[in-house]
C-alpha positions as CSV (number, residue, x, y, z in Angstrom):
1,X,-7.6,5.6,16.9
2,X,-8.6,7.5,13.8
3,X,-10.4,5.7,10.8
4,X,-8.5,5.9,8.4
5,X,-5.9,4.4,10.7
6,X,-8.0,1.7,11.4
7,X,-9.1,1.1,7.7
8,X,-5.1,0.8,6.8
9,X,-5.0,-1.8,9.6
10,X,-7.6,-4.1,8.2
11,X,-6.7,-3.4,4.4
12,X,-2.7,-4.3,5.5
13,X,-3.5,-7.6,7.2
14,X,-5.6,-8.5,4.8
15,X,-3.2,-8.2,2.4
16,X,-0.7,-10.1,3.9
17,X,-2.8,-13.0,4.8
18,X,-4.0,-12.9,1.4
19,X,-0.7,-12.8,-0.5
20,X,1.8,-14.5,1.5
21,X,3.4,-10.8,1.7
22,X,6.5,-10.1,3.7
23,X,6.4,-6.5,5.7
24,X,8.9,-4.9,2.6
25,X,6.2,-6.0,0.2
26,X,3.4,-4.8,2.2
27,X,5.1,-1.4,2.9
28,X,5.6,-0.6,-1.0
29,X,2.3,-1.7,-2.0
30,X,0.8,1.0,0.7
31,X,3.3,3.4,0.6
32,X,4.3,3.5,3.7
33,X,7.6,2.6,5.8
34,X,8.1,-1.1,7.4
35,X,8.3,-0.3,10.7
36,X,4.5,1.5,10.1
37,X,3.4,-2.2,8.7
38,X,5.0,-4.1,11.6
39,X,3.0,-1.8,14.5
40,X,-0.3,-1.7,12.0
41,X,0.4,-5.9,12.3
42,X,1.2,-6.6,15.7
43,X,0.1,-4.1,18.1
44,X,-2.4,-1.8,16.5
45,X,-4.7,-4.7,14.6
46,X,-4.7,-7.2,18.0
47,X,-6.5,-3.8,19.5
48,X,-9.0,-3.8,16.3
49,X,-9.4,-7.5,15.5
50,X,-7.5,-10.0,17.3
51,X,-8.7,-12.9,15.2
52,X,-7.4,-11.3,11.9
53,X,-3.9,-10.5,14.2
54,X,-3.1,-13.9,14.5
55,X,-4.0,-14.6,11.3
56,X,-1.7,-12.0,9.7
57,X,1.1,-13.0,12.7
58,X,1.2,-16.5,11.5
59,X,2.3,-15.5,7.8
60,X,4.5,-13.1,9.0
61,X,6.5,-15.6,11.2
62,X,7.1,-17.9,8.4
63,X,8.5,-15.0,6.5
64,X,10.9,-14.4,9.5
65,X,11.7,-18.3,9.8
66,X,12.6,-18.0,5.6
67,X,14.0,-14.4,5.4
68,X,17.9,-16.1,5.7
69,X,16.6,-18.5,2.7
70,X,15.2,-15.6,0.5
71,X,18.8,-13.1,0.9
72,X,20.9,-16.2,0.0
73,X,18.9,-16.6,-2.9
74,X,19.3,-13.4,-4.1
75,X,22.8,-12.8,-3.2
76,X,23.1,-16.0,-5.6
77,X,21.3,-14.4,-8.4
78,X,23.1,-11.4,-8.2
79,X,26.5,-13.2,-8.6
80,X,25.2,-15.7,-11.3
81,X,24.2,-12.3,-13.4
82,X,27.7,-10.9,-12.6
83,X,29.5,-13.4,-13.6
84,X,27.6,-14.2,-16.9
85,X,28.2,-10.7,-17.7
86,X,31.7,-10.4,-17.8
């Protein structure tokens, strides 16, 4: 695996154990896709540092188990703001 590669591994599951961060919030800070933040997470950082993989695997199962939670939230706000418009 190239460095840099490697380097973006460490620095995304870092980020994610550091700030809670869901794979779409991971992937804009970076720049780069969510499907490139979910291989970087699961299969190419258990190949660098498996520790830090379970780490970073932890957070992003409990984003998974709340995702549902999160969209009905914000399909709430975005009605609330609708209707307080008109």
């Amino acid at each position: 695996m190239k460095e840099y590669i490697e380097e973006r591994v460490i620095a995304i599951a870092n980020y994610i154990i550091d700030h809670n961060a869901t794979v779409r919030q991971t992937a804009k800070k970076f720049g780069v896709s969510k499907s490139t933040v979910h291989k970087d997470a699961t299969e190419r950082l258990s190949q660098i540092n498996p520790a830090l993989a379970e780490e970073a695997r932890r957070v992003l199962d409990v984003n998974k188990q709340e995702r549902h939670i999160r969209g009905g939230m914000a399909t709430r706000e975005k009605y609330r703001g609708r209707s307080a418009a008109e």
